[in-house]
Each structure stands twice: as C-alpha cells, then as structure tokens.
C-alpha positions, 0 to 999 in steps of 0.5 A: 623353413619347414614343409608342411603340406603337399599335393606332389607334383602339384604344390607345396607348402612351406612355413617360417618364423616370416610366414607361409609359402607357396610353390605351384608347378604349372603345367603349360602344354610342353613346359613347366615351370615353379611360381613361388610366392608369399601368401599374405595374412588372407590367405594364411587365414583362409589356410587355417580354416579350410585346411588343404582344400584352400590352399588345392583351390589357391594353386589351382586358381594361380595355375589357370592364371597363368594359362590365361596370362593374367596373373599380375591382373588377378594376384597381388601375391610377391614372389619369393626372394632368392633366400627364401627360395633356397630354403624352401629347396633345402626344407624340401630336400629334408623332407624327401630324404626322410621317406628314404629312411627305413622303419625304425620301431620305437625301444 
C-alpha cells in the first residue's frame, strides 16, 4: 500500500497491486470521523484524467453526503476491509516519518 495524494486533514489517497483508496475526514459540527472507501474503475479513471482536482471533488461530494445523510442513497462505493484499512494506516505512518528525516544531499 502506498500514499499518493493528500489534501492534509481533508483526504487521502492510497493505491495497491488491488486498487485505489480513498479516506475522506468529515467534519460534522463537533465531530469527526474517517470513511474509507474502494473506488471503482470510474473513479480510478476519472483520477487519471483530471488528476487531484477529481478526487477534491469526490471527497468533497462523500463529505456533504454525510451531512445530509444520504450517502448510501447517492454511493455505491464499499468500505474498506479492516486489512486494507491497516495498510492504509501503516502506508500513512511511512509517510509522515518521512518528512521528519532531515536534508541529506545527493554524493
């Protein structure tokens, strides 16, 4: 599993040998809450055309979803396993201990 884009504290996007993932935060008021979910092959298309503008829209659209409750009416998009999800965490863990590594120049 392997980060590849992220809009910090908004979403994130992961990719496999399986396929692609996405975890939106949704903010609602007081709480938060992360939905992870595996996007199919319109949406992994729709990534590879229009880039990170598609996939801002896409989280922005599951997050409004879920403030009208309505996402299981509008979305057809599973959730993410429990396994995946590790992954995702650990792939995401990877990453963030890589901007802590200080500057080393190329000899």
């Amino acid at each position: 599993m392997q980060l590849i884009e992220i809009k910090p504290y908004y979403w994130e996007l992961y990719k496999d040998n399986d396929g692609m993932y996405l975890n939106v935060i949704i903010n609602v008021r007081i709480v938060s809450f992360e939905k992870a979910i595996i996007l199919d092959e319109e949406a992994i298309q729709g990534y590879i055309i229009q880039g990170k503008e598609f996939i801002d829209g896409l989280a922005k659209r599951v997050e409004s979803s879920h403030f009208r409750n309505d996402y299981d009416r509008f979305y057809s998009y599973p959730d993410v396993s429990k396994e995946q999800s590790n992954k995702m965490n650990e792939a995401f863990k990877l990453w963030a201990s890589s901007l802590d590594k200080p500057y080393e120049p190329y000899i």
